[in-house]
C-alpha positions in Angstrom: 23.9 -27.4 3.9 24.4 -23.6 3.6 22.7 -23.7 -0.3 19.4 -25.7 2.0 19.5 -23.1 4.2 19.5 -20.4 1.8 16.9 -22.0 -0.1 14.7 -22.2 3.0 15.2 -18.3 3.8 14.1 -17.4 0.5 10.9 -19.8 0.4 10.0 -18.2 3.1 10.4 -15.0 2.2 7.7 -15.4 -1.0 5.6 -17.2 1.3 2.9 -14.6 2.3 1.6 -16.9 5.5 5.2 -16.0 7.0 3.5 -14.1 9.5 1.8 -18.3 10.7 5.4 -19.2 11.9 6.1 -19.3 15.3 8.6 -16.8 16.8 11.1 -19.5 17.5 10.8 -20.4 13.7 11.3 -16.6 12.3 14.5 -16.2 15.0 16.1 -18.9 13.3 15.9 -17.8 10.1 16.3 -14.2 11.1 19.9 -15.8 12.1 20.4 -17.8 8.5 19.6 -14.1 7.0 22.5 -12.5 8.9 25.0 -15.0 7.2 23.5 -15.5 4.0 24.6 -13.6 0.4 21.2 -13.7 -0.1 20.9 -10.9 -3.6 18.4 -8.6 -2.9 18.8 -5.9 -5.9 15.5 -6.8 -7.2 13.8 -8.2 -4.5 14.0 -5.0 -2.3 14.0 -0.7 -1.4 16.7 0.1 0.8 14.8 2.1 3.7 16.1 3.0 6.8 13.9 2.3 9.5 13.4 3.3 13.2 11.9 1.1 16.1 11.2 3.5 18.5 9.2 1.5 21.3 8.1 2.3 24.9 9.2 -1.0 26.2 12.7 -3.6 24.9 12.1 -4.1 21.0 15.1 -6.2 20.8 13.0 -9.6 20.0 10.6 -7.5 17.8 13.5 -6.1 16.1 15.5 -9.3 15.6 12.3 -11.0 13.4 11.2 -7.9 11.6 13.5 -7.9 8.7 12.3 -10.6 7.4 8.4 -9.1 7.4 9.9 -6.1 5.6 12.3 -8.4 3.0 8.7 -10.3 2.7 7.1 -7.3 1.1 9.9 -5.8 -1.0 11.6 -3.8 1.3 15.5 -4.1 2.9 15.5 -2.1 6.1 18.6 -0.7 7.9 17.4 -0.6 11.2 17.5 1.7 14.3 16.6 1.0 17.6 15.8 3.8 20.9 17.5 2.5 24.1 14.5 1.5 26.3 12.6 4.2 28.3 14.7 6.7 25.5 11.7 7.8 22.6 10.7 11.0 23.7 14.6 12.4 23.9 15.3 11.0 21.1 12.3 12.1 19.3 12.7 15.5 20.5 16.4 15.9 20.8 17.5 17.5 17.0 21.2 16.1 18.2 20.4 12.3 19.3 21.7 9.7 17.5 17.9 9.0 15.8 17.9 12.8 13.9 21.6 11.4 12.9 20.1 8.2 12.0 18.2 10.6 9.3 15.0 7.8 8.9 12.8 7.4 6.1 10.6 5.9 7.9 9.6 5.7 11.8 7.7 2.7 13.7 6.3 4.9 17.2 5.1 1.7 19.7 4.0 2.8 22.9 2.0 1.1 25.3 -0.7 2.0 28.1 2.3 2.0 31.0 3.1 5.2 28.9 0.0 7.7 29.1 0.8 10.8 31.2 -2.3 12.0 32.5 -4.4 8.9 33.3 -7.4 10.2 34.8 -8.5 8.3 38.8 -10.8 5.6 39.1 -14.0 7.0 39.1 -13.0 10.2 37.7 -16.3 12.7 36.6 -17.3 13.2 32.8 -15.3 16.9 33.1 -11.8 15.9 35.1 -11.6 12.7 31.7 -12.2 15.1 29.7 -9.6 17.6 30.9 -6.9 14.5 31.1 -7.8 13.2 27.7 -6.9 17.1 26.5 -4.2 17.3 28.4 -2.7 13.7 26.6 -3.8 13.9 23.3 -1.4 17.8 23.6 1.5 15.3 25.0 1.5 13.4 22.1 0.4 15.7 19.2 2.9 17.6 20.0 6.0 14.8 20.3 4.7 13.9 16.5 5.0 17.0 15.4 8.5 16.4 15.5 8.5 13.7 13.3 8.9 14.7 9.8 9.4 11.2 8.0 6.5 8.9 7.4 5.3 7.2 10.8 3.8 3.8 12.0 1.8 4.6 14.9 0.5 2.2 17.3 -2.3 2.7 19.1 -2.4 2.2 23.0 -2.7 -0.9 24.0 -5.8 -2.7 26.2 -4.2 -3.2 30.0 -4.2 -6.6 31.2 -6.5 -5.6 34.5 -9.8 -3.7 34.5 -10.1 -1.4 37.2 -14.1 -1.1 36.9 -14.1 -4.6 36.4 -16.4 -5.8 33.5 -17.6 -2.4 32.8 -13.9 -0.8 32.6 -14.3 -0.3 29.0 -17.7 1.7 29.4 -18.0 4.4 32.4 -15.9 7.3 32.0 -13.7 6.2 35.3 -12.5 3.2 33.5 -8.8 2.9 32.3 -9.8 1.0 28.9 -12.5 3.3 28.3 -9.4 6.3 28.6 -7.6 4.0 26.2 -10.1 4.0 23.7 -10.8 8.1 24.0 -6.9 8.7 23.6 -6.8 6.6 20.3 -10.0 7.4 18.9 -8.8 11.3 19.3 -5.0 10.6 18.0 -7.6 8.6 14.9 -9.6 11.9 14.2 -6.1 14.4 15.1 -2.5 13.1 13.7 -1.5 14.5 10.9 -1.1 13.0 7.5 2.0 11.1 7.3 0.9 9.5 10.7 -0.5 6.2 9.6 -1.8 4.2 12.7 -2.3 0.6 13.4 -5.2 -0.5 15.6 -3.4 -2.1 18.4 -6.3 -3.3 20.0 -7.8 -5.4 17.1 -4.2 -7.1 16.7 -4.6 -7.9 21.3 -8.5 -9.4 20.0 -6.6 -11.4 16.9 -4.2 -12.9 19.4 -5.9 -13.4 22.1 -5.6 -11.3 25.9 -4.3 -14.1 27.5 -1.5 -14.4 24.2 -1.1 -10.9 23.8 0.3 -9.8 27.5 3.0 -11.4 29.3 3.7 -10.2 33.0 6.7 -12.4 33.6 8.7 -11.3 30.3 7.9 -7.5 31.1 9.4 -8.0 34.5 12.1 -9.8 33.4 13.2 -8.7 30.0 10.9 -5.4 29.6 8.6 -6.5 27.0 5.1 -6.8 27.7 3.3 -9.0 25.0 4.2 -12.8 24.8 6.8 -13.9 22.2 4.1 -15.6 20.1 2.6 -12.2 19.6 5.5 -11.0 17.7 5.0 -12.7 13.9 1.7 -10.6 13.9 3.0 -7.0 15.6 5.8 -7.7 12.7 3.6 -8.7 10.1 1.4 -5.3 10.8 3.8 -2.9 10.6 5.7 -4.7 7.6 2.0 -4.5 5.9 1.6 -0.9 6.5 4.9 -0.1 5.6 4.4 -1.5 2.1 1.3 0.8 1.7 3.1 3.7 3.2 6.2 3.2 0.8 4.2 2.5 -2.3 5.0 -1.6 -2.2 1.3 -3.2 -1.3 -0.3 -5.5 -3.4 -3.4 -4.5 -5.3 -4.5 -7.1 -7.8 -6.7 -10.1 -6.4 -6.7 -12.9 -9.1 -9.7 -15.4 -8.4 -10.7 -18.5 -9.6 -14.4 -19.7 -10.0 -15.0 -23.3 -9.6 -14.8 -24.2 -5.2 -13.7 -20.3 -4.8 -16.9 -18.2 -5.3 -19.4 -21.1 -5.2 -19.3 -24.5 -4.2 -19.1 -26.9 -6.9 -17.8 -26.6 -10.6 -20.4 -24.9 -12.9 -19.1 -26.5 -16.3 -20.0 -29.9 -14.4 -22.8 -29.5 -11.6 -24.9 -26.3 -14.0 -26.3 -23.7 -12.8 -28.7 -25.2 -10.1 -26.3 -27.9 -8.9 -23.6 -25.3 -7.6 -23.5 -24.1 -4.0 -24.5 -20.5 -3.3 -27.1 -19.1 -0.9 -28.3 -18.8 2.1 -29.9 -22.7 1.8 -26.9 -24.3 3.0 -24.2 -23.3 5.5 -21.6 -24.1 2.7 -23.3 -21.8 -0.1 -23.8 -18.9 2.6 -20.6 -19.1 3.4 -19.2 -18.5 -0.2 -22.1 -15.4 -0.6 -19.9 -13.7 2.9 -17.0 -14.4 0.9 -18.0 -12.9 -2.2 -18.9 -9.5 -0.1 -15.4 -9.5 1.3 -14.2 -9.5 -2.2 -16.4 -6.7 -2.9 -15.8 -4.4 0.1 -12.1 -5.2 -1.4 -13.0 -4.0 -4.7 -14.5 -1.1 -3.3 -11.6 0.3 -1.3 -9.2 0.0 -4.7 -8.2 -3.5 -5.0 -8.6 -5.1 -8.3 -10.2 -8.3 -9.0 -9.7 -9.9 -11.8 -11.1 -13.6 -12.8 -8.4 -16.4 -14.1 -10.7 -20.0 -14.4 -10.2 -23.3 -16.6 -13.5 -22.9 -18.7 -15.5 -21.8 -21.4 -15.6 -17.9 -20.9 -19.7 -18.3 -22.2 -20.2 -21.4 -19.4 -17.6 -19.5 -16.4 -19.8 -16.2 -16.8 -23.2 -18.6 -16.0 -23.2 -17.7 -12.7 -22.6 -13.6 -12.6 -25.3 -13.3 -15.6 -28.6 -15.7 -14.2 -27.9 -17.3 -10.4 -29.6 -14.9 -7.9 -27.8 -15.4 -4.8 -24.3 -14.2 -6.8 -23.0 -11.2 -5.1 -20.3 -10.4 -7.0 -21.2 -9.3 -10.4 -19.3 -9.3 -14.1 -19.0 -5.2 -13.9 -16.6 -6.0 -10.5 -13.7 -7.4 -12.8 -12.0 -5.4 -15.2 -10.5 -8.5 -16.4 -12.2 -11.7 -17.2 -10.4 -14.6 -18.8 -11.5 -17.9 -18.7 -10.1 -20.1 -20.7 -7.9 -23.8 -20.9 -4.1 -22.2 -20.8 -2.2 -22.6 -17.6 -2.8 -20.1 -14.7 0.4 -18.7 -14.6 0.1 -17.8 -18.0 -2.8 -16.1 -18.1 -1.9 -14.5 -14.8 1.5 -12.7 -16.7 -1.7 -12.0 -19.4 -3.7 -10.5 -16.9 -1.0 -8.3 -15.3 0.2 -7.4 -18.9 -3.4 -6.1 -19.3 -3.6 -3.9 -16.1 -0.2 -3.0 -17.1 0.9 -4.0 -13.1 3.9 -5.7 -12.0 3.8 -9.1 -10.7 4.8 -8.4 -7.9 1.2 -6.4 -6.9 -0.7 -9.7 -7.5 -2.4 -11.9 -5.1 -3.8 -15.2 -6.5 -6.3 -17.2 -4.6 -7.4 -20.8 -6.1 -8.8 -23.9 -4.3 -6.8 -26.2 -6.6 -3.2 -27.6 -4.7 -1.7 -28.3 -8.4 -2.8 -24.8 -10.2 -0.9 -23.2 -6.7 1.8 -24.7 -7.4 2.3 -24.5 -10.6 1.6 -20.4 -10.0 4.2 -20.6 -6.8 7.2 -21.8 -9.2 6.4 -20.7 -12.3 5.5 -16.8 -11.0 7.5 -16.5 -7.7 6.9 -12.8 -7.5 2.6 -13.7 -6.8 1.4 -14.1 -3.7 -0.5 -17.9 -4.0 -3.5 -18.4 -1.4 -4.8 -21.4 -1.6 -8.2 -21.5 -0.7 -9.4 -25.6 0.3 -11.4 -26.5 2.8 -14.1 -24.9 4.6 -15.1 -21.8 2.8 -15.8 -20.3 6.2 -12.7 -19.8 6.4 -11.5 -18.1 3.1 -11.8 -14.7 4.9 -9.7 -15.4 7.7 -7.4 -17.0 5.5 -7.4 -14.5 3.0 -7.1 -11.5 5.7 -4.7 -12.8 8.2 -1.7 -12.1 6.3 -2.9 -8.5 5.3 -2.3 -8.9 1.9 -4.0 -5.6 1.4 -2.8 -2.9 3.7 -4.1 0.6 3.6 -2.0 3.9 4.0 -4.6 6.3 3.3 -8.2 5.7 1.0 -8.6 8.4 -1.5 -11.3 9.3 -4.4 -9.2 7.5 -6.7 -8.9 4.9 -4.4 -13.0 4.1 -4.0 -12.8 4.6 -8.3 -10.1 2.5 -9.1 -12.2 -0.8 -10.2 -14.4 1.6 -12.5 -11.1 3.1 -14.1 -10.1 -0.2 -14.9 -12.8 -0.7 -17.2 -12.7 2.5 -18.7 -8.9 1.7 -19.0 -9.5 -1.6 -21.1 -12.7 0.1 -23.4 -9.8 2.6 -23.9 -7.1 -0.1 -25.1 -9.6 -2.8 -26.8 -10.7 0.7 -28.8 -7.2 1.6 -29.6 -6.5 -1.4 -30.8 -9.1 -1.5 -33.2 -9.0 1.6 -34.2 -6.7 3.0 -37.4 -7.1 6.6 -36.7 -5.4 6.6 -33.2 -5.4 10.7 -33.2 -9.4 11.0 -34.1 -9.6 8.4 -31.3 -7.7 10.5 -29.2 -9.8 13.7 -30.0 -13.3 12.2 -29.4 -12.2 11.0 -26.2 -12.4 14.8 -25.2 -10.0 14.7 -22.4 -9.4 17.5 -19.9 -7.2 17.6 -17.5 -7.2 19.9 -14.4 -3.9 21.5 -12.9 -4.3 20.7 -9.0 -2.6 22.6 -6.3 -2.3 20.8 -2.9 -4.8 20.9 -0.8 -6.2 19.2 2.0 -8.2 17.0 -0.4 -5.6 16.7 -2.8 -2.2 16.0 -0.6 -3.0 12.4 0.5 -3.9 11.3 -3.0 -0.4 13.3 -4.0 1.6 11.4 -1.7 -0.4 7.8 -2.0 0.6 8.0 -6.0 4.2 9.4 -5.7 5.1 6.1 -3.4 3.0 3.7 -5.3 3.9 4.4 -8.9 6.4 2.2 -10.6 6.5 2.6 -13.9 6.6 6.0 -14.5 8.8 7.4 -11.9 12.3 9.2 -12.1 13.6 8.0 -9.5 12.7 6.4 -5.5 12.2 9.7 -4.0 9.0 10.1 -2.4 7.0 12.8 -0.3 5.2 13.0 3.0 2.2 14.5 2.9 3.9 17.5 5.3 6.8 17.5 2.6 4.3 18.4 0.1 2.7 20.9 2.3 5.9 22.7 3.0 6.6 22.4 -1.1 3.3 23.2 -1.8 4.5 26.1 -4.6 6.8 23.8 -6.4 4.1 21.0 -6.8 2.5 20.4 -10.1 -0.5 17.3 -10.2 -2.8 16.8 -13.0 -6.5 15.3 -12.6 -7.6 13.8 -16.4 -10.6 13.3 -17.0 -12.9 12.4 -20.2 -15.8 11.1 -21.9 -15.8 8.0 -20.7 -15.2 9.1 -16.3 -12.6 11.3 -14.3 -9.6 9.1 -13.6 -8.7 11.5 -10.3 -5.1 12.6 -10.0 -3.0 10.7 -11.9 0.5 12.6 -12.1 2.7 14.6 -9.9 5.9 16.6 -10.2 7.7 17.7 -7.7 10.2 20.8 -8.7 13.4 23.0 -7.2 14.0 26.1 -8.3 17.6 26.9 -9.0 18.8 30.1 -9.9 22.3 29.6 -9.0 21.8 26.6 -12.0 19.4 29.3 -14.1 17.1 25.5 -13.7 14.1 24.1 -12.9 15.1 20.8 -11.3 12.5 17.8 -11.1 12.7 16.0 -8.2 10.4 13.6 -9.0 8.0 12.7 -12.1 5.3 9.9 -11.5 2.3 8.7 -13.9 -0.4 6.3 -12.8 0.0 3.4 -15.7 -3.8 3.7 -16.1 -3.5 6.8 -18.4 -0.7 5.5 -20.2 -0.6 6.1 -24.1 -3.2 9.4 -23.3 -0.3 11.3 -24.0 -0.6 13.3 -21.1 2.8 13.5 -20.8 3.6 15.9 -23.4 0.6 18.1 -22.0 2.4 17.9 -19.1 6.1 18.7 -20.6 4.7 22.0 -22.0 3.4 22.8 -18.5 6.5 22.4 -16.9 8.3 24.7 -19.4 5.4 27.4 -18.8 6.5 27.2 -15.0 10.4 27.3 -16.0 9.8 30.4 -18.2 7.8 32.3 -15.5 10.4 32.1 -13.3 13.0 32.7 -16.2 15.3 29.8 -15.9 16.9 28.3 -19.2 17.0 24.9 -18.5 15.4 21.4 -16.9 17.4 19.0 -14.9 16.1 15.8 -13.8 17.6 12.5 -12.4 16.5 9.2 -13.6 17.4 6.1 -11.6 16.6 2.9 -13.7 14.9 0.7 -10.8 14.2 -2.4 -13.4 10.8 -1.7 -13.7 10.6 1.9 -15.1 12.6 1.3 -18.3 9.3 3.0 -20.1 11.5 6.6 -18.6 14.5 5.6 -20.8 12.9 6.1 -24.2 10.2 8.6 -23.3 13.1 11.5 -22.2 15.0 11.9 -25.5 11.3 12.3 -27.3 10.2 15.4 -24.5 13.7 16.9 -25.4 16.3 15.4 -22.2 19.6 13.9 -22.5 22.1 12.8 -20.9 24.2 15.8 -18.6 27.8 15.3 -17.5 26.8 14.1 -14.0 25.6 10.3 -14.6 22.0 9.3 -14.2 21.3 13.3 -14.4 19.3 14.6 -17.7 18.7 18.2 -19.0 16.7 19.8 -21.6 15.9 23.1 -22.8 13.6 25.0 -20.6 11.2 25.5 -24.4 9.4 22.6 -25.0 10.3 20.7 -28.4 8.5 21.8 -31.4 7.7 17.9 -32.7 6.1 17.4 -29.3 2.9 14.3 -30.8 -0.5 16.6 -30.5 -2.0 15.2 -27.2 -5.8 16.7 -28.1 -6.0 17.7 -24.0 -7.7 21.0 -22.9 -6.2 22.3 -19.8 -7.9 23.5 -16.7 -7.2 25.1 -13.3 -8.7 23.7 -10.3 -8.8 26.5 -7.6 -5.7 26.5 -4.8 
């Protein structure tokens, strides 16, 4: 019985349409969770996590772990007593600042706004109430230095102005909206907000609020909005903390069109605005491309003939989606879950960043046990529905949307003209050379500092250890930050490593406290570019030596052969490394000119 129940909590958990149980459902096994041994060394980050709500979270808080186990992350959580945030927010001595969290949800609601202006309230007396609120709470975040989950106020249950409530200045709603479209424009960077409004409109008003709990228990949506308040901050959590998903691995056949191409030809598939079926699948296709364009990569995994599967992209008219939008194509007649290890292999991704969406119940399953780390959508039925299917379980959540971000697809592609050249190629160091890379020292900025912290959190591979940076960290460290741009012949890849650094003179050192590289520039050798760099900084200052620790996290192993080769070993203190502060003289030529971007 205890091995079912165990077995059930972890289905679950890899199931990404968790968030479609009912509350009742997730209690339970929020319960089987609290007396399992479930392991989760490899399935999770330890982060602890505060709830810090303007109503009673205890109901939100009971279901939430799971959300967060869901995405790869094991939280150790704190709660504020109700009616307590703001003391404990402020308060440098409350048992929150003791709690020490690396990451805070903020939930207030619309019973909390200070300065709501009177019905009917002039243009001028809103305005000065909306300045007066947006100070109030501007100034409570400011004393929140750990990453943040904000929600946005939430739409009251009555209309003062009636219908138009939402429209004249004198309307409540319409406040509501000013105050969150300001706190939108205003937080500060490691404030990442979720639009509580949209999630009220997903669940439905009459869903969302519940009088009769708030009276009697102090919590003013309905239980059955909980799974998708958890779901949302579990999503955003995973961006925040470097654990989203960004691969999207589509099939053809009954996924982009109707009807299967090798079969039906080109004319006998559905797509286009003829049919209600074939305009359906051309919306789909440009939610896969508004995907593509904020960052997430789609890559193609069909049973067919590469020359007959590419048909479509190449001569039908209505496709919308074209070959150029996936940096990996394979079509062929080997099982799914192999080529989708192939495919992540390729992108040089984990599988545990992969979302796969097929219409065919035997290739999901297949996926589902042979792959349990990927996401499996399966997409049957109406295709009116792929989006909302596809959506509701924010497989995609955004932090922050950067250059390299909006560029990500097209560095894909210069990423595999790179490898398919290198591997052709028997002069890897004249290959090297006529790439002409540069890359460009970057100092942080207000254009750089997102991008700085977005890749610190995300990286996997090529990271030291789980330390990451707010984007406030990295303002206040902004002198001991080193980030390198490369760019070359073929596009600029954006920012694509960071190092964080201490300076000890006390230890005569220059102490890394962190050292990430995007995989996407792997095997550029921009890491022994960057090794020299970091012994010109340790020789400015005049220290003698580099100290770094490296904490193996199973997936950057890459780190444990790479530090003897830039001149590391092992110090007395485990998992700590140091090297001479001169960089080695059998350092591989990396052919990269170095530039200076302006501070």
């Amino acid at each position: 019985m205890k091995e079912n129940r165990q077995k059930t909590l972890e289905l679950a958990l890899r199931d990404p349409f968790l968030v479609s149980h009912d509350t009742h459902s997730l209690q339970k096994l929020a319960k089987i969770f609290s007396k399992t041994n479930l392991s989760l060394e490899k399935l999770s980050t330890d982060k602890r996590v505060a709830l810090c709500g303007g109503f009673m979270t205890k109901f939100l808080a009971e279901i939430l772990p799971l959300f967060f186990l869901q995405r790869g992350i094991s939280p150790t959580l704190y709660e504020s007593e109700y009616g307590s945030f703001q003391q404990d927010i402020i308060n440098k001595e409350s048992e929150l600042s003791s709690f020490n969290p690396e990451l805070v949800v903020f939930f207030p609601t619309h019973r909390d706004l200070r300065f709501i202006p009177p019905t009917g309230a002039s243009n001028s007396i809103v305005e000065n109430c909306l300045g007066r609120e947006i100070d109030f709470w501007m100034n409570l975040l400011k004393n929140i230095d750990a990453p943040t989950i904000l929600f946005t106020f939430d739409p009251p249950l009555t209309r003062r102005l009636g219908e138009v409530d939402g429209l004249k200045p004198g309307g409540f709603l319409n406040y509501i909206r000013s105050v969150n479209t300001r706190l939108a424009s205003d937080a500060p960077g490691h404030i990442k907000l979720i639009d509580t409004e949209q999630l009220c409109a997903s669940v439905g008003e009459t869903l969302w609020h519940d009088q009769r709990l708030y009276h009697m228990a102090k919590q003013p949506m309905s239980m059955d909005a909980l799974p998708i308040i958890a779901n949302s901050i579990a999503a955003s959590a995973s961006a925040i903390l470097g654990k989203a998903r960004k691969v999207l691995v589509l099939d053809l056949d009954n996924t982009l069109w109707g009807g299967i191409i090798g079969d039906d030809g080109l004319d006998g598939i559905t797509l286009g605005p003829e049919t209600s079926d074939g305009e359906s699948f051309i919306e789909f296709q440009k939610y896969l491309k508004s995907l593509s364009e904020r960052g997430i990569v789609l890559a193609v995994c069909s049973k067919n003939s590469k020359e007959i599967a590419l048909q479509p992209f190449r001569e039908h008219g209505a496709m919308v989606l074209q070959e150029a939008d996936f940096p990996v194509f394979v079509a062929n007649y080997k099982d799914k879950a192999t080529n989708i290890r192939a495919i992540a292999k390729t992108l040089n991704v984990g599988l545990d960043t992969v979302v796969f969406a097929d219409d065919s119940p035997v290739e999901c399953a297949l996926v589902r046990k042979q792959l349990p780390e990927v996401w499996v959508v399966e997409l049957a039925g109406d295709p009116s529905e792929f989006i909302r299917c596809l959506d509701h379980f924010i497989p995609f959540p955004v932090a922050s949307l950067t250059e390299e971000d909006f560029a990500r697809s097209a560095s894909y592609q210069s990423l595999n003209a790179v490898h398919s050249e290198l591997q052709e190629t028997t002069d890897i160091e004249g290959f090297l050379r006529d790439l002409k890379p540069v890359a460009i020292l970057e100092y942080v900025r207000d254009d750089t500092v997102e991008r700085m912290s977005q890749l610190i959190a995300k990286t996997n591979q090529f990271k030291l250890n789980p330390n990451t940076f707010s984007t406030s960290e990295l303002r206040k460290k902004s002198s001991e930050v080193l980030a390198f741009r490369l760019k070359d012949r073929l596009q600029d890849y954006g920012i694509v490593s960071v190092i964080v650094t201490e300076t000890d003179y006390d230890a005569d050192a220059l102490i890394l406290r962190n050292w990430v590289m995007s995989c996407r520039v792997f095997s550029r050798r921009l890491e022994f570019l960057i090794r020299e760099k970091i012994s010109e900084t340790a020789i400015e200052k005049g220290l003698s030596r580099l100290r770094l620790e490296y904490l193996q996290s199973g997936r950057n192993d890459l780190i444990c052969d790479l530090l003897p080769a830039l001149g590391f070993s092992e110090s007395k203190m485990p998992n700590w490394f140091e090297a001479d502060s001169i960089s080695p003289k059998n350092l591989p030529p990396h052919f990269i000119a170095l530039e200076e971007a302006p501070s």
